[in-house]
N, C-alpha and C positions, 0 to 999 in steps of 0.2 A: 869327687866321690859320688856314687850311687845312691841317691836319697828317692824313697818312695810320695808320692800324692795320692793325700789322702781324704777320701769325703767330708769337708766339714762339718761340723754341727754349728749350725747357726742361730742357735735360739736355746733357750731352757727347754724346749717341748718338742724341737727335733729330734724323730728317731732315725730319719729317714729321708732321704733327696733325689728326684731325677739328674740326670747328667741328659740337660737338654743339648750341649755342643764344645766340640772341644774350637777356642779360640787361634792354636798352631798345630801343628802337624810334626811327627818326629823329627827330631833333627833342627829344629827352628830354635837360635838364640830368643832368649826374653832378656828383660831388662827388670827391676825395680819399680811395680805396682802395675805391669803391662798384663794384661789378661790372659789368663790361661785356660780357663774353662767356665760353662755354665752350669750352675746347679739351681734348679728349682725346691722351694721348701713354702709351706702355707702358703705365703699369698705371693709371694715374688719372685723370678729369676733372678739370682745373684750373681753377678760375674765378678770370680775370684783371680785378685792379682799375685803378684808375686812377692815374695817380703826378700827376694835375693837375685843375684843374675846368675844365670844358667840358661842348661840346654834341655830341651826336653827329647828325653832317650826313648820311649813308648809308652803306649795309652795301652791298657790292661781290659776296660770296658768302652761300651758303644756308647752313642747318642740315644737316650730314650730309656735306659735302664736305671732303675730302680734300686739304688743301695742304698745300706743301711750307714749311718755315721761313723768315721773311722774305716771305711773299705779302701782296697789301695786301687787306683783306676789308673796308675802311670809310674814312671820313675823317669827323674830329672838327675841331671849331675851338675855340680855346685863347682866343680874346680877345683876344686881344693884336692892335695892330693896325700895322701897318707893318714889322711883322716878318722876314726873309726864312727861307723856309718849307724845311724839312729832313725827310726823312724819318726817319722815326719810329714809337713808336707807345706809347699808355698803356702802362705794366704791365712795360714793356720797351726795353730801351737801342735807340737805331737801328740797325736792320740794310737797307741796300741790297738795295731792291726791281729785279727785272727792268726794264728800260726800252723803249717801244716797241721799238728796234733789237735788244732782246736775242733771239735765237732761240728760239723758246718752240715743241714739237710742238706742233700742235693738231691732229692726224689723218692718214691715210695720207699726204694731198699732201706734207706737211713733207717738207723735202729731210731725206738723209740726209748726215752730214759726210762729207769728202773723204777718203780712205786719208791724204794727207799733214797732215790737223790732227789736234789730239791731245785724242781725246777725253773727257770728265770724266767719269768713273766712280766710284760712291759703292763701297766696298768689298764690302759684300755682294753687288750687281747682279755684280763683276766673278766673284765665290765664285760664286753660282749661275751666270753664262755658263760658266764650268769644268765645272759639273758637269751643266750641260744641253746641251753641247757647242753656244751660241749662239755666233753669229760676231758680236761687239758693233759691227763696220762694218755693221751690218744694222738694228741697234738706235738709234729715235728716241728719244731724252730727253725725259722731261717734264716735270725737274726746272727750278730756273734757270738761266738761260746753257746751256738744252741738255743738261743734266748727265742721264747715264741713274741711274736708280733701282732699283731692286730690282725694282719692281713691270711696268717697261717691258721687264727679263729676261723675267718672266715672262708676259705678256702675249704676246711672240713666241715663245717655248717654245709656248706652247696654241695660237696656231695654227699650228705644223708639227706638233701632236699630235692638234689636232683631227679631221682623218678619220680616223685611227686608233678614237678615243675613237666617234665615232660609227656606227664598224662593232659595237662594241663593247658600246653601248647604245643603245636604241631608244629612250630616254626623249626627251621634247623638252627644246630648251637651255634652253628659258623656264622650267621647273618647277624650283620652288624648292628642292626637294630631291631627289635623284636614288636609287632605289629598289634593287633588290637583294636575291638569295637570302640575303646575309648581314648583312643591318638598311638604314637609311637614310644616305645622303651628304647632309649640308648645311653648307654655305658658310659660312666663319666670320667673325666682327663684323670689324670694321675694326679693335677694341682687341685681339679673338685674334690676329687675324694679326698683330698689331705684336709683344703682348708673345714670340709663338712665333719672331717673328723675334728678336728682343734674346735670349733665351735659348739659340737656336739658336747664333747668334754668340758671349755670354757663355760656352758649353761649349765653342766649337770653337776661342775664340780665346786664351783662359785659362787659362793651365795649374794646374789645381786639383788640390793635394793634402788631404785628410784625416787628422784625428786625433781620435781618440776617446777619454772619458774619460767614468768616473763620479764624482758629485759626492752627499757623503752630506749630506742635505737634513733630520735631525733637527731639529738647531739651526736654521733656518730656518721652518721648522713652525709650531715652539713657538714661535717669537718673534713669528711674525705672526700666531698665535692670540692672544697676548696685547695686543697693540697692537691688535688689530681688539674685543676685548673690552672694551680700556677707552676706544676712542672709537669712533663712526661717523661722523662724519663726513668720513674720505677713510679707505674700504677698500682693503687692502693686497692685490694676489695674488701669488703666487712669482713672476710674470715682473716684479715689480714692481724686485724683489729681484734677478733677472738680469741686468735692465738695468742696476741699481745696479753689480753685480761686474763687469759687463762696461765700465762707463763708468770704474771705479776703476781696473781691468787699466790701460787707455787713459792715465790721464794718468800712472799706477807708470811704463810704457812707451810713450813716446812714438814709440820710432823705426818702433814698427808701426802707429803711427796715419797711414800713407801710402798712398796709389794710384798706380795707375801709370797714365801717360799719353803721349801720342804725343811730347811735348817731355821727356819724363824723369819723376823721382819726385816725386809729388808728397805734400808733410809736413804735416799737415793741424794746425790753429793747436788746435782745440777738440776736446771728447770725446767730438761726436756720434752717434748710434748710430742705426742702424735702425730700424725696427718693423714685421716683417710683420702687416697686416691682413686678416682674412677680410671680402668686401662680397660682396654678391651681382651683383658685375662680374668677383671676382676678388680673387687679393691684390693690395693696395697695400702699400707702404713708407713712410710718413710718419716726418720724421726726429729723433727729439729731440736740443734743444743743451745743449752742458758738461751732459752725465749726470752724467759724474766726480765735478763740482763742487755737484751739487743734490743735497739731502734725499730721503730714500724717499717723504716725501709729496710732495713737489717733483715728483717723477719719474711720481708715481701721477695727481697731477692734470693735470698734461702731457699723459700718456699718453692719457687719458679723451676730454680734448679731441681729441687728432688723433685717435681712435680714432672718435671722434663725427663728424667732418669727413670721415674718411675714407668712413665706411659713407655717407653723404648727398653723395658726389661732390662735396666740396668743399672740398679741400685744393688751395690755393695751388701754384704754382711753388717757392715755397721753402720751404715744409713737404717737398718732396720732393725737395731737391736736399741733397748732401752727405754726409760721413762716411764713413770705412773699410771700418765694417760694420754687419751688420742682423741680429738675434736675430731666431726663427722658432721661436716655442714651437709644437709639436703635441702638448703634452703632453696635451690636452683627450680625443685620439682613439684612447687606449690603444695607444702605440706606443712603443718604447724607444729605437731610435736612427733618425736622420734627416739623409740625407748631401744639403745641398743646394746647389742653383747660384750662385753670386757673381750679386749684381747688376751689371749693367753699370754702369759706375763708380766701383765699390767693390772690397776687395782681400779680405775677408771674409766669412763668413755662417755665425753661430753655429745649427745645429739642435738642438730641446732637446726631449728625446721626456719618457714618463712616468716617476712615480714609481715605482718596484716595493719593495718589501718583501723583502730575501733575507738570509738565511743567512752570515755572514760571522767569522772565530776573533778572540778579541782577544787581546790580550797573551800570555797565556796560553792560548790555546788555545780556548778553552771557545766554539762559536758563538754569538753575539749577532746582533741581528735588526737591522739597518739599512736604512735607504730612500734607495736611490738614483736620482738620476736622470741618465739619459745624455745626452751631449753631444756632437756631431761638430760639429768646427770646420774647413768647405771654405778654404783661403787660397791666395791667387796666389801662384803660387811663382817669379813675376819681383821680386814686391816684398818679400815672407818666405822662409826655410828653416824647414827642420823645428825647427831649436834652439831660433829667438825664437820661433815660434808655440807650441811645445809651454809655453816659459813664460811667455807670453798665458795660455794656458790652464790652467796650475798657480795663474794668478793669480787666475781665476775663482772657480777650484773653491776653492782656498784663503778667497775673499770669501766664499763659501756656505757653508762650513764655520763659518766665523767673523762669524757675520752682525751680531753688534754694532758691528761696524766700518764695517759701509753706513750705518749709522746715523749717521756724523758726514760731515758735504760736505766 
């Protein structure tokens, strides 16, 4: 039977996905979790497998374009025969595709809707008409069912700023990058503009408070000098060990292991945690599950893996969904503290700057040398107060302190 593929949405905050490469070509059997295509969204390419075996019958759109969630880009056949045929699509639950009669722009002809229908606005297109004082009666959708987008604000923004801009510069529109007394203007990827959009929104729409702590990192040290001393075969690093304290916090206290969402709070079952990655796309978050509940090497070869997947654009859909929060070591880059942005979706975002070496009295008075490293913990202050995150946070530093205790899941 003829079954359609269709854009997934891969996130709460996806509107939208490149289709960076199709994996087979028509006519190519797949198998059960074999890849069939890539779709980029915020910060990662996701390569979608198959949830069935089939054939793939044809690809609807190119490499490099730009659809909205739910667009059909293919159709596969399942085998099955007498079946009646449903939209769908591998890799992903069915979502309802546009229908001939759905109003889709496709260029200036498209009518614009009446003053008296009421038009579907994605949240940020309505944030930027505000603030680009567009009149959204003016604005075609390009979204489904007409829905305006972000990118259809801004599309009609640049041309009412266009002659402006063109008194302004002499360069031509066609030149890739636009020049200047004071460096070069070039046009950013289809994955920048997403993630500066989600960030953009994550700051503006979040109300993020801050708290800051040092965590003496001795015990810690020593411990994973000695464990890495007496085996190699799974090498330990300190974030190994943060993600350990941060997953143990999580299941000590459950009631912050929650998100907030448009239907209320949501209590999250597992203890799973973040992981900002450096790729040469950018960070990624690939997310590991029950930290809480898994061993330091559990944790350490996990990590390795999505870390592996992540730098070679190819973490899943669900390596990158879920979790409260996401550890963000910069300790690499000699920095001490690091106050960063909540991911959209999450209520958290541990920043873990470096180790420093200072001066500190002990019991007695007398200076003693200890190694700290600093900690900002950004958290949603719809879903936390200061009280439970501050002892989140005690619970951390407490695990790092006492790091035999990561040691047992």
């Amino acid at each position: 039977m003829r079954r359609e593929l269709l854009v997934p949405k891969l996130g709460l905050t996806m509107t939208e996905g490149v289709l960076v490469e199709w994996m087979l070509k028509p006519g190519d059997a797949f198998k059960v979790d074999q890849g069939l295509f890539v779709i980029e969204s915020e910060k990662a390419a996701n390569e979608i497998g198959a949830e069935a075996e089939g054939v793939l019958l044809e690809t609807t759109a190119e490499a490099g374009a730009t659809l909205p969630c739910g667009a059909v880009i293919g159709y596969w056949d399942d085998g099955v025969a007498g079946e009646v045929a449903e939209p769908g699509e591998v890799g992903q639950p069915a979502v309802a595709a546009p229908t001939p009669s759905t109003p889709v722009s496709t260029g200036p002809a498209a009518k614009t809707p009446s003053a008296s229908t009421r038009i579907p606005v994605t949240p940020l297109a309505r944030r930027l008409a505000q603030q680009k004082a567009v009149d959204l009666s003016g604005v075609v959708g390009s979204g489904p069912r007409g829905r305006i987008r972000a990118k259809d604000v801004l599309a009609l923004a640049a041309q009412v700023t266009a002659p402006v801009q063109a008194i302004r510069s002499a360069v031509p529109a066609h030149a890739p990058a636009l020049a200047s007394a004071a460096g070069t203007l070039r046009a950013p990827s289809a994955l920048e503009r997403t993630v500066a959009q989600r960030l953009t929104a994550a700051k503006q729409e979040i109300p993020h408070f801050y708290l800051s702590v040092e965590a003496e990192m001795t015990a810690v040290m020593n411990l994973r000098k000695q464990i890495n001393a007496a085996q190699s075969r799974q090498r330990l690093t300190l974030n190994h060990f943060v993600l350990a304290a941060v997953g143990q916090a999580l299941e000590a206290m459950p009631e912050v292991n929650c998100v907030w969402t448009d239907d209320g709070i949501l209590s999250l079952a597992s203890s799973d945690v973040g992981m900002a990655v450096n790729t040469d796309k950018g960070l990624m978050v690939p997310v590991l599950r029950a930290v809480g509940r898994q061993s330091l090497s559990g944790i350490a070869k996990s990590s390795l893996e999505l870390i592996e997947r992540a730098q070679n654009s190819r973490l899943s859909s669900a390596e990158m969904q879920g979790g409260a929060i996401t550890v963000s070591n910069a300790g690499m880059h000699d920095v001490t503290y690091m106050a960063s942005i909540i991911n959209p979706g999450q209520s958290m975002i541990l920043g873990v700057g470096s180790i420093r070496e200072v001066f500190r009295p002990d019991v007695n008075g007398q200076p003693v040398i200890r190694r700290e490293m600093g900690m900002v913990l950004s958290a949603d202050h719809r879903v936390l107060d200061g009280v439970s995150a501050l002892k989140f946070l005690k619970l951390v530093v407490q695990g790092l302190s006492q790091p035999m205790g990561l040691l047992v899941a």
